[in-house]
C-alpha positions as CSV (number, residue, x, y, z in Angstrom):
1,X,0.0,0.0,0.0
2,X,2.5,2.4,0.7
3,X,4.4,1.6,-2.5
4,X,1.4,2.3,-4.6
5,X,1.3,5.6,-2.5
6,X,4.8,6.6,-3.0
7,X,4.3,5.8,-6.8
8,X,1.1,8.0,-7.0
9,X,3.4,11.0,-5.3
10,X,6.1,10.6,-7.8
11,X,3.8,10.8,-10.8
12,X,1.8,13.7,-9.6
13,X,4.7,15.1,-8.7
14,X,6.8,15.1,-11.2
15,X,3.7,16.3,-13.6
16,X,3.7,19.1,-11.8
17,X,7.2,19.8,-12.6
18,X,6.6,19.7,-16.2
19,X,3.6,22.0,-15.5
20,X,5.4,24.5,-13.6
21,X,8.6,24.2,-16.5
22,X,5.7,25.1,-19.5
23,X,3.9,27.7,-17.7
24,X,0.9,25.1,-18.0
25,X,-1.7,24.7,-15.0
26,X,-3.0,21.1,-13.8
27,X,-6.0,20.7,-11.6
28,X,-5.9,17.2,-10.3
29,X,-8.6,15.9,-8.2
30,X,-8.5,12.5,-6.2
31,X,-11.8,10.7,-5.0
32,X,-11.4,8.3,-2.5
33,X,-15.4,6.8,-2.0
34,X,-15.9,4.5,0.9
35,X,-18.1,2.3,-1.1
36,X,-16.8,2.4,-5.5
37,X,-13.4,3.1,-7.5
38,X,-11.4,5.7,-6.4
39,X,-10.3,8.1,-9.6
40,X,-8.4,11.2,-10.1
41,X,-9.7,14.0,-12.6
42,X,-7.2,15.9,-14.0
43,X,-7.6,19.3,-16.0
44,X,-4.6,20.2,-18.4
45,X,-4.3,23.4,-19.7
46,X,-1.4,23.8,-22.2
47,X,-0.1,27.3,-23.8
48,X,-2.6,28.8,-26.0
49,X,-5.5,27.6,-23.9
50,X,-6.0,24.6,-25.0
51,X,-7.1,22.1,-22.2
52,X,-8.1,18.7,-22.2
53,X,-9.4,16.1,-19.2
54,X,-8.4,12.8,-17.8
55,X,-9.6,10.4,-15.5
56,X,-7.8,7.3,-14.4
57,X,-10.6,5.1,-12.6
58,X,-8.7,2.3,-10.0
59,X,-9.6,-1.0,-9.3
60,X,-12.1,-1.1,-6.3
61,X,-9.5,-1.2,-3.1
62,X,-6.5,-1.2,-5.2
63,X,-5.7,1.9,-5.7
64,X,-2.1,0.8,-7.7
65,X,-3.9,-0.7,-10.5
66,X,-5.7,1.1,-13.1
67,X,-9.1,-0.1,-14.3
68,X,-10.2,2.5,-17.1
69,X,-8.0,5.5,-18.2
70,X,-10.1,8.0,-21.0
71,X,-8.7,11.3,-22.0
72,X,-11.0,14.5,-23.5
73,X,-10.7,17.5,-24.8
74,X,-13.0,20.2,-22.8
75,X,-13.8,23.6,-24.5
76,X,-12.6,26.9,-23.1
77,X,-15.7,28.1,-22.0
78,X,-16.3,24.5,-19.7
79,X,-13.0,25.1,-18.7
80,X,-12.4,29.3,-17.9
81,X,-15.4,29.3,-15.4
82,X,-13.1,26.4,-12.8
83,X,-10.1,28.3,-12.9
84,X,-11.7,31.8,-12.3
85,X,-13.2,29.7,-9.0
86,X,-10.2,28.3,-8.3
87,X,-8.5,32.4,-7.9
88,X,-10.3,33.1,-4.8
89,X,-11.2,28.9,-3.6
90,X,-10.0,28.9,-0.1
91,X,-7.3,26.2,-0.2
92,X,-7.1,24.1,2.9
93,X,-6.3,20.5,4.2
94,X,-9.4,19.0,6.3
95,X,-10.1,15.5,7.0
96,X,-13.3,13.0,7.8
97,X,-12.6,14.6,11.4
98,X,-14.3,18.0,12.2
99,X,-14.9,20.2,14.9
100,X,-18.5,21.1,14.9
101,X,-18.8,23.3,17.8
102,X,-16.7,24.3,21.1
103,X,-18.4,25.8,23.8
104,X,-17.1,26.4,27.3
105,X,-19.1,24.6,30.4
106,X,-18.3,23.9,34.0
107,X,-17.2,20.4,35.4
108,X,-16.6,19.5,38.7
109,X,-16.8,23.5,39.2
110,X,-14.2,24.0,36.8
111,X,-14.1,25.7,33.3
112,X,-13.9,23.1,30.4
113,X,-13.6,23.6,26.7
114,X,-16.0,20.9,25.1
115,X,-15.7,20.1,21.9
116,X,-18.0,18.6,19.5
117,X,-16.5,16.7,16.6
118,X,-18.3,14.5,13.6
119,X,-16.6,11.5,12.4
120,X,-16.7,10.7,8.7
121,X,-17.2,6.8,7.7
122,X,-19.7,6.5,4.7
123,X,-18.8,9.5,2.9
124,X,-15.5,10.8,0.2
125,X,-12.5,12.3,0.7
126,X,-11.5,14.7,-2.0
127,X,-8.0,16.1,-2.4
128,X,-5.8,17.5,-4.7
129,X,-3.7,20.2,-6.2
130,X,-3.7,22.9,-8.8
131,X,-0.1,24.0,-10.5
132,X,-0.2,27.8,-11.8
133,X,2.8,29.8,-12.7
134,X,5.0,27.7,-10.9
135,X,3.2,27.3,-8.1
136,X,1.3,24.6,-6.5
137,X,-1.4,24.6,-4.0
138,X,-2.6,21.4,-1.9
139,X,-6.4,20.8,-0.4
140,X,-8.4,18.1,1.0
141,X,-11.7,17.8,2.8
142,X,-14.2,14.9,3.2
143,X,-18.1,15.3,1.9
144,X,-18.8,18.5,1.9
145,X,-21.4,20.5,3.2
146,X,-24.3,21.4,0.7
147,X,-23.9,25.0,-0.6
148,X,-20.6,25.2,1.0
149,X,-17.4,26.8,-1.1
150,X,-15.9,22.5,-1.3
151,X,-19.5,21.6,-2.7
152,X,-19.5,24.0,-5.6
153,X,-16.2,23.3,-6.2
154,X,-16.9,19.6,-6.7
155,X,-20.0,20.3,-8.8
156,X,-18.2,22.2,-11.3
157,X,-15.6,19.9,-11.3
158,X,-17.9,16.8,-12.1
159,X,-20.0,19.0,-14.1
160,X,-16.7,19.7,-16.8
161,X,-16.5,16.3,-19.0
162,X,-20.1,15.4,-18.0
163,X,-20.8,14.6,-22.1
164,X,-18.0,14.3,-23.0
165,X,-16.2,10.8,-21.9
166,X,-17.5,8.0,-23.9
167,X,-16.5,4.9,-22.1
168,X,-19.2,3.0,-20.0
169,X,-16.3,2.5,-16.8
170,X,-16.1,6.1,-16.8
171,X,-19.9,7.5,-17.4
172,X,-20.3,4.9,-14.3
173,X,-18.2,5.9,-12.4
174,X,-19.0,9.9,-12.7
175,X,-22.6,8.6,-11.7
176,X,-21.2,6.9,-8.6
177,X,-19.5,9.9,-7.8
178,X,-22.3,12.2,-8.1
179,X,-24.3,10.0,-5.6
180,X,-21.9,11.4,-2.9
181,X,-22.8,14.8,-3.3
């Protein structure tokens, strides 16, 4: 497991090193579902605005072996609206772990800070990074909130290659990941 890890790191990374060399940007987007395939979606964008999608869909639980790979092209004006988003998304690491409220109470006649946390099982982790100008910045967060800044972020990620991928393993697996959100 931690091979296929390591692996991932040095592909992604180095990716990113041709991005960063050819002034290009690269969106990449793991889901990790509890219950189907985990996949990354990947948005190129090469000089002269051209930009293209991929999606490498895993084998359920194995996240080293690829089950379906498809690559897209995706029009400018599909593309434009996600990286205007993506100049004022708030880029942050959060996990299936979150702090839902902390309140101060007595106990035992002393001041306590309680605090209220939700634990995520049966849900998705997303994370990720976008490349820009030599740059790269990192997030993460587990099944967002509806109307929250991660939600809309997802949907107009999803909503990108929605006609355009032609293989049945992908359409599927877009439809799985919708159901999570």
């Amino acid at each position: 497991m931690w091979l296929s890890f390591i692996l991932c790191l040095l592909i992604f990374s180095a990716s990113d090193a041709i991005a960063q060399q050819n002034n290009q940007s690269i969106l990449r987007v793991n889901f990790e579902p509890s219950f189907s395939n985990n996949c990354t979606l990947t948005l190129h964008e090469v000089q002269g605005g051209i930009f293209w999608i991929e999606l490498v869909v895993f084998k359920f639980k194995e996240n080293s072996k690829i089950e379906s790979r498809e690559e897209v092209d995706v029009s400018q004006d599909k593309a434009i609206p996600i990286l205007d988003f993506l100049k004022t998304y708030n880029f942050i690491i959060k996990g299936s772990i979150d702090t839902i409220s902390v309140e101060r109470v007595f106990w035992r006649g002393d001041s306590v800070t309680a605090i209220k946390k939700s634990y995520g099982n049966d849900g998705i982790t997303v994370n990720g990074s976008f490349t820009k100008g030599g740059v790269t910045k990192r997030f993460a967060f587990w099944s967002p909130e509806k109307d929250s800044e991660n939600y809309q972020f997802v949907q107009k990620i999803l909503a990108l290659p929605n006609e355009s991928f032609k293989k049945k393993k992908s359409l599927n697996q877009l439809k799985a990941l919708q159901s999570y959100f």
